[in-house]
N, C-alpha and C positions, 0 to 999 in steps of 0.2 A: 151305230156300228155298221149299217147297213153301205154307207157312204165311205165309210175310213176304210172297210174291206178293198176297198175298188183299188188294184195298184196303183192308179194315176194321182190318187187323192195321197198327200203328204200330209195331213192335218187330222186332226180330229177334237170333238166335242163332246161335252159329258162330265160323268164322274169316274176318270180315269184313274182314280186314287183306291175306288174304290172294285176297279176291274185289275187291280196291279195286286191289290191285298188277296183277291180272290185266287189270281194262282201263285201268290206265294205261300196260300194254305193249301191249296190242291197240289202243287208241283213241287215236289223237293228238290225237284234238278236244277230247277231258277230259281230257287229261296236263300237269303244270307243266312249267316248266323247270328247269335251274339240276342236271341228274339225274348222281350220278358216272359215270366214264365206266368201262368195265369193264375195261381193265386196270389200274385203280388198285384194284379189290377185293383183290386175293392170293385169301386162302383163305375170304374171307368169303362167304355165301352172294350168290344170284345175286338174291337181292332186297332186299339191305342198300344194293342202290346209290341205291333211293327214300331210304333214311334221313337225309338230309340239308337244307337248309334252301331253300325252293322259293319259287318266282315265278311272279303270275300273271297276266304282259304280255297274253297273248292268249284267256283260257279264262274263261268265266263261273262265282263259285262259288257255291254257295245256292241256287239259282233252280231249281229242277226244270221250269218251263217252257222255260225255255235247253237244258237238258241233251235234254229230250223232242226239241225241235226241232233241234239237231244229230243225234239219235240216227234219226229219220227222215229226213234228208238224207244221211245214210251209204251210201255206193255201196262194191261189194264193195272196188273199188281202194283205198279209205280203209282198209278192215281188214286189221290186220298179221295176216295168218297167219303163225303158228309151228310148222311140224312140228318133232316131235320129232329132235334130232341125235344119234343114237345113240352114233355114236363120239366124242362131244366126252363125252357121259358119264360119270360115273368108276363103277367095278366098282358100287357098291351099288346104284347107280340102273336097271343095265342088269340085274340080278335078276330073273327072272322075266318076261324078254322072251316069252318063248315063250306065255302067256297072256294079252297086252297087249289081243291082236283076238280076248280065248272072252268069248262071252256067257252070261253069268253073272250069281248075284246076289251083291251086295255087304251083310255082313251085319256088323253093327253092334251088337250087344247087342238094345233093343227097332226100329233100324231096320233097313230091308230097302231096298234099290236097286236095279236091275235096269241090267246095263251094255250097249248097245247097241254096239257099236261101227260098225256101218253105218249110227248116223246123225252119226258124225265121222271119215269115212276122211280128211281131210286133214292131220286132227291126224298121221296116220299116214303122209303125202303119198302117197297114193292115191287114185285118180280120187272122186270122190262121187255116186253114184246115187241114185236116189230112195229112201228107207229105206223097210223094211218093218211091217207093223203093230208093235205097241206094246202090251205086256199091263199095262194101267194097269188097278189096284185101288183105288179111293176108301175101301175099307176098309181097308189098309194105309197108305193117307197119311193115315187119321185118327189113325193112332199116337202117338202122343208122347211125351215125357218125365212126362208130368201121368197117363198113365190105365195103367191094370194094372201094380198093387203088387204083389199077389199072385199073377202070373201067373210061371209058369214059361215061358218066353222060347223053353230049348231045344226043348221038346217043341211048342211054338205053331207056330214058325218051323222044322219038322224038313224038310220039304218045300224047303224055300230052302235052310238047310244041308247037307244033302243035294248038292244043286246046284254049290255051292260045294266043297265037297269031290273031286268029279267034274269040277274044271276044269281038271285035265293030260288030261283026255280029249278030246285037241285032233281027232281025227277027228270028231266031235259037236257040238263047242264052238267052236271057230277058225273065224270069219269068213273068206273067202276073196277078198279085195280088186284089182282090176284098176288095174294101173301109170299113175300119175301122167300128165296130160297139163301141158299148159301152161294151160289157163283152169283145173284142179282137178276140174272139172265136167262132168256129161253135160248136153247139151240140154234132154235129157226133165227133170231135177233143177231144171232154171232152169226153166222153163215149169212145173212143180209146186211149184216154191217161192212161183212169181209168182200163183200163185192160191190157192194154200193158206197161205202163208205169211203171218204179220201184218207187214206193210211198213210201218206209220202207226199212230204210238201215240197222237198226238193228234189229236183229232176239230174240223177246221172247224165245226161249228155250233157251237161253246164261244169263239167271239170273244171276247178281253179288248178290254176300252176303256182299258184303264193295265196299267203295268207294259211287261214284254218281250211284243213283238206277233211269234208264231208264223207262220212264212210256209212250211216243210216241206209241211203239206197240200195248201195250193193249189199248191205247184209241184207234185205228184202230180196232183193234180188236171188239172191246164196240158200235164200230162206226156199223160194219160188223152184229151183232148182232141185235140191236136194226132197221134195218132197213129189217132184218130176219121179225123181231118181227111186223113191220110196215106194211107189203107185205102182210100177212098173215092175219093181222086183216082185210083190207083193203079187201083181196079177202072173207074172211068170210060175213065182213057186206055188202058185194056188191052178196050176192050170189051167187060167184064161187064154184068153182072145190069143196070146202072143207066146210064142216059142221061146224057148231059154236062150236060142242062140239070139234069136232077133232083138230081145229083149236084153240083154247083156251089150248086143251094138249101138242100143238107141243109150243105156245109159254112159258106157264110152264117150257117145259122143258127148252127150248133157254135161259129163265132167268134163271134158277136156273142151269146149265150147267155154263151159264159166271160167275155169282156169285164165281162158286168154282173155276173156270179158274183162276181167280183175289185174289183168297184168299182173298175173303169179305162172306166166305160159311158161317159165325156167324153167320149176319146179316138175314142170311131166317128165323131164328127164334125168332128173337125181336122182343120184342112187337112195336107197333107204338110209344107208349109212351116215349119208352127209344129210340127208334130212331131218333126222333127228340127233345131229349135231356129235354123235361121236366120230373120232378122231382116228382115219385110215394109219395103216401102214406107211412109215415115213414120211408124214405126215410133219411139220413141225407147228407146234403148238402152243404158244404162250399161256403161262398162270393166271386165269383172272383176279384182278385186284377187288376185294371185297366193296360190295359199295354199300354202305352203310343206311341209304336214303331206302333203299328195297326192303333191309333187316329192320327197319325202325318199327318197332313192335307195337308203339303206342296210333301210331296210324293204323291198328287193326285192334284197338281196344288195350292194350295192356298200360304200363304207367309212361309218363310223360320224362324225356332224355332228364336225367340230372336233379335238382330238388328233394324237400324232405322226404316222399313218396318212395324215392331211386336209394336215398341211403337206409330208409329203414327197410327195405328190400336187403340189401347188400350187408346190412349189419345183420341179422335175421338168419342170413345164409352162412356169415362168419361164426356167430354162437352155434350155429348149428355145427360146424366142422370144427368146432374148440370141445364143445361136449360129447361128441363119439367120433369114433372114427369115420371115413369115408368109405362109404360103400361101393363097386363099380353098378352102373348101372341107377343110382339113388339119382332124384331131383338136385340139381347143381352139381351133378360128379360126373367129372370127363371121361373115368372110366379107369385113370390110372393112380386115384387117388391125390387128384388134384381138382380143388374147386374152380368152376364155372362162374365167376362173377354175368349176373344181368347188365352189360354196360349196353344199352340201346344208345346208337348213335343216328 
């Protein structure tokens, strides 16, 4: 992956089948549907249940500007962590538990990996703290399958081997990890993540004028602002550094600055009226035409347009208005003594 990262590089090698399953259990934003369900496996492995034939009601596919733009809108809550469940396990899997958290290198024929495990204690369901350095060589990720035919491997890589061999030396090796809270996270890790960390993979000054329009930045962007705007009020009414007046002109400006950032610069000079969409004085106003696609209720959990589900609903609601009278005010009553059919369209 080190190589396929590189934009220049169109290609890549490996088991891509099995880095495709891996966020379609972590990411429900790019997962289909239609997925088997896991007691219907038996003994088939645990990722035979994608193998079947998918649907894609709600997920954009192709378009890597969709994909970019859900991938920066992703908040930790969207992402499935999956610790490891040890005891669901069967014997082969739980093999060599006791080395799971030694840092070590991972040694491959001509490749070499180096396995951190403090910078994924949750995989492990262990609090996450800020990891520490990183002994990254640009000479060993130039490696590859293409350069040194001739090269003896074991005696190149004897220093790594080495290493690997010495990994039951759990006094030296074994990462020592602090129990699980409930956010995962230390403070210090969010606050180091949130500055160090690349949060936005797509870059607002790259505006398309066609195709899918990216809007992830500028909500970071809106995010970035508004909490300008927060800091500022906050040291004001707590009598900091800054004056109510000064303080009141600097967020003036912070909003009407992103306003125009966002191309919503109209908007500074709407009246309230017309911005929350009620209807002035001679005004003339056409009737909205109901749109049925909005009120479809089964797109927010309820039952599905039409089918046996929709008439015994609908008959249900009949015997109820044959057997007493209508109440105003009762479930299915308009209020004047006439029933409310559920017709979801």
């Amino acid at each position: 992956m080190c190589r396929a990262a590189d934009y220049e590089v169109s290609t890549a090698g490996g088991c891509l089948i099995l880095l495709q399953i891996w966020a379609w259990e972590r990411l429900p934003m790019v997962r289909p549907r239609e997925v088997l369900p896991l007691d219907q496996l038996g003994d088939l492995p645990y990722a035979a249940r994608w193998s079947c034939p998918h649907r894609w009601p709600t997920v954009t596919k192709h378009v890597i500007r969709a994909y970019r733009d859900q991938f920066d809108r992703v908040k930790a809550k969207n992402f499935k962590f999956t610790p490891y469940d040890i005891e669901s396990l069967p014997d082969y899997c739980r093999a060599g538990t006791l080395i799971w958290r030694a840092r070590v290198s991972l040694v491959f024929f001509y490749v070499i990996e180096y396995q951190y495990p403090e910078r994924f204690c949750r995989q492990f369901n262990y609090l996450q703290d800020i990891p520490p350095f990183v002994e990254y060589s640009l000479k060993m990720h130039a490696i590859d399958g293409r350069s040194g035919k001739n090269v003896d491997w074991g005696e190149k890589h004897a220093i790594h081997i080495e290493r690997w061999e010495d990994r039951h030396n759990l006094d030296n090796l074994v990462v020592a990890m602090a129990p699980n809270q409930q956010s995962g996270i230390t403070t210090r890790y969010q606050v180091w993540f949130y500055r160090y960390g690349r949060r936005v993979i797509g870059n607002p000054a790259h505006e398309s004028h066609e195709g899918y329009v990216e809007s992830a930045s500028s909500v970071h962007e809106m995010v970035n602002t508004l909490r300008d705007i927060f800091l500022t009020s906050r040291d004001a009414l707590q009598g900091g550094r800054m004056c109510p007046a000064r303080a009141l002109k600097h967020i003036f400006d912070a909003a009407q600055a992103q306003l125009t950032r966002s191309d919503y610069e109209y908007v500074l000079d709407m009246p309230n009226e017309a911005y929350h969409g009620r209807a002035g004085a001679g005004d003339i106003v056409q009737a909205r035409r109901r749109d049925g696609r909005r009120e479809r209720e089964h797109l927010r959990g309820g039952p599905a347009r039409g089918g046996r589900r929709m008439r015994e609903i609908n008959a249900a609601i009949q015997a109820g208005a044959n057997n007493a009278e209508a109440e105003p005010g009762r479930a299915g009553d308009s209020g004047d003594g006439h029933i409310q059919y559920h017709n979801w369209i």
